[in-house]
C-alpha positions as CSV (number, residue, x, y, z in Angstrom):
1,X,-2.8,4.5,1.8
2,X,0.8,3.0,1.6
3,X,2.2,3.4,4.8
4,X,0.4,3.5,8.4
5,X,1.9,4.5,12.0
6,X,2.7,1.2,13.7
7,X,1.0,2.8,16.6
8,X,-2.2,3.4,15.5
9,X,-5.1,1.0,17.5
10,X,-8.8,0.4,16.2
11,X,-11.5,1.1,18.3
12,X,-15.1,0.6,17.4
13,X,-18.0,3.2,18.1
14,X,-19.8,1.4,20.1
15,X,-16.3,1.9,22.6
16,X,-16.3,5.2,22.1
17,X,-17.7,7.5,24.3
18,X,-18.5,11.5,24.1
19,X,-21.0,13.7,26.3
20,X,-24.2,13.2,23.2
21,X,-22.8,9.2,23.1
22,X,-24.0,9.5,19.5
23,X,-20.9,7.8,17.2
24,X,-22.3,4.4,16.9
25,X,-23.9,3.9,13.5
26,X,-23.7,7.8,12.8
27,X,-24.3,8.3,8.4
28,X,-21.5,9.9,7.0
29,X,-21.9,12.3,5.0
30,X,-19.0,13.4,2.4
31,X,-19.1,17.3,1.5
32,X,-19.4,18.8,-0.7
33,X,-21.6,16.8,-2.4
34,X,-24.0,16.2,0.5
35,X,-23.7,12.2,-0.6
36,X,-24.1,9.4,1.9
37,X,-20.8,7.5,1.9
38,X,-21.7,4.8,4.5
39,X,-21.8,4.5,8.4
40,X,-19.2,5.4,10.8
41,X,-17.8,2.0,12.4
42,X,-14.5,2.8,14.2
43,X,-11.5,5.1,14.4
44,X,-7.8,4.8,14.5
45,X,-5.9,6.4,17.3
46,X,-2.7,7.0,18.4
47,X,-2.5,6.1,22.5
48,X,1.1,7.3,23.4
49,X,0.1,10.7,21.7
50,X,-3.9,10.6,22.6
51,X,-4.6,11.6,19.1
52,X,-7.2,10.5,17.2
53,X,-5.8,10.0,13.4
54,X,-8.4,8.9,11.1
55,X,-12.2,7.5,11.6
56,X,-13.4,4.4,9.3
57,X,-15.9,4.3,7.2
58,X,-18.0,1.3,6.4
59,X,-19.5,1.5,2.8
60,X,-22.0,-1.4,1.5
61,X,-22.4,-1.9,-1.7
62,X,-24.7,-5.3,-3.2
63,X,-22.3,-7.8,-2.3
64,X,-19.5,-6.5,-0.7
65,X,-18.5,-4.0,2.0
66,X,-15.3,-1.9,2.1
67,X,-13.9,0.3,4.5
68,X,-12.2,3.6,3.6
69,X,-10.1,6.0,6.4
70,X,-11.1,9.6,7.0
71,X,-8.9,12.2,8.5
72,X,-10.3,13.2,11.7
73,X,-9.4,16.9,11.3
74,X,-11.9,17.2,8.2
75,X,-14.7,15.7,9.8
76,X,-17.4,17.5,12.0
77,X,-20.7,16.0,13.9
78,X,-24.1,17.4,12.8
79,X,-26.3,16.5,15.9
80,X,-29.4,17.1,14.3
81,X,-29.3,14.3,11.8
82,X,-26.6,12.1,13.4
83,X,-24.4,12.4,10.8
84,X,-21.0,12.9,10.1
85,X,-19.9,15.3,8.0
86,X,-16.8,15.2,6.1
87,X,-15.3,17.9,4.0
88,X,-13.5,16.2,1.2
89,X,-14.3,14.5,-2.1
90,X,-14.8,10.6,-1.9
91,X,-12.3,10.5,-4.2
92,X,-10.0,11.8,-1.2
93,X,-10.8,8.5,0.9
94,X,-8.4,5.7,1.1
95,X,-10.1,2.1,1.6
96,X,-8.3,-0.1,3.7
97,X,-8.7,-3.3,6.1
98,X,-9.2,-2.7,9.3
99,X,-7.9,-6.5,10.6
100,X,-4.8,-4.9,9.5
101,X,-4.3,-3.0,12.7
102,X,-4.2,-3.9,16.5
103,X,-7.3,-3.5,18.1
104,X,-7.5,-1.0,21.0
105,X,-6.6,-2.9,24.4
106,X,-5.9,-2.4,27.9
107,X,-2.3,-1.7,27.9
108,X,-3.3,1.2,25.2
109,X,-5.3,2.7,27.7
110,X,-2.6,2.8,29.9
111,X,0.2,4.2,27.6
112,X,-2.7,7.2,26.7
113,X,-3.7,7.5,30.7
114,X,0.5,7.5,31.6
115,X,2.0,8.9,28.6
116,X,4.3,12.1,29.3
117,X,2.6,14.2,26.7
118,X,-0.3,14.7,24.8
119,X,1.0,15.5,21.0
């Protein structure tokens, strides 16, 4: 991915809440070759706009790890195998590095809780 929004915030899963609480460690699976990619390990949201943009991806191989971005809006829960289902081709992810962005922090909280409109 060349270019980012300077307002996008990691969060990890194990900060990120839903009603099942099940994101934390959840397989992801890329469609629509029903592959494992890697584990779910964080997303990247927008706080003024309370958007979620993209989740990350960790995927191991032997000796190294690297993390690749997934567009939230192609990506759906399967509760019955904890998984995370993604429909696009690998070839569709873009790795990046994570350290790259701010991490999610109190005053985001605020600007999502106080900001004028959600986008």
């Amino acid at each position: 991915m060349d270019t980012m929004d300077d307002n996008l915030r990691f969060i990890e899963t194990n900060q990120l809440r839903t009603t099942e609480d099940r994101f934390n460690g959840a397989t992801v699976v890329v469609s629509p070759a029903d592959t494992v990619f890697g584990k779910l390990v964080g997303a990247l949201i927008d706080p003024p706009r309370r958007h979620v943009s993209f989740l990350v991806v960790e995927s191991r191989r032997l000796f190294s790890r690297h993390q690749y971005v997934v567009p939230f809006d192609t990506a759906r829960f399967d509760s019955e195998q904890n998984a995370l289902r993604v429909d696009a081709g690998a070839e569709t992810l873009h790795e990046v590095r994570v350290d790259q962005f701010a991490r999610f922090s109190d005053k985001d909280l605020l600007d999502a809780m106080f900001a004028p409109q959600a986008a």
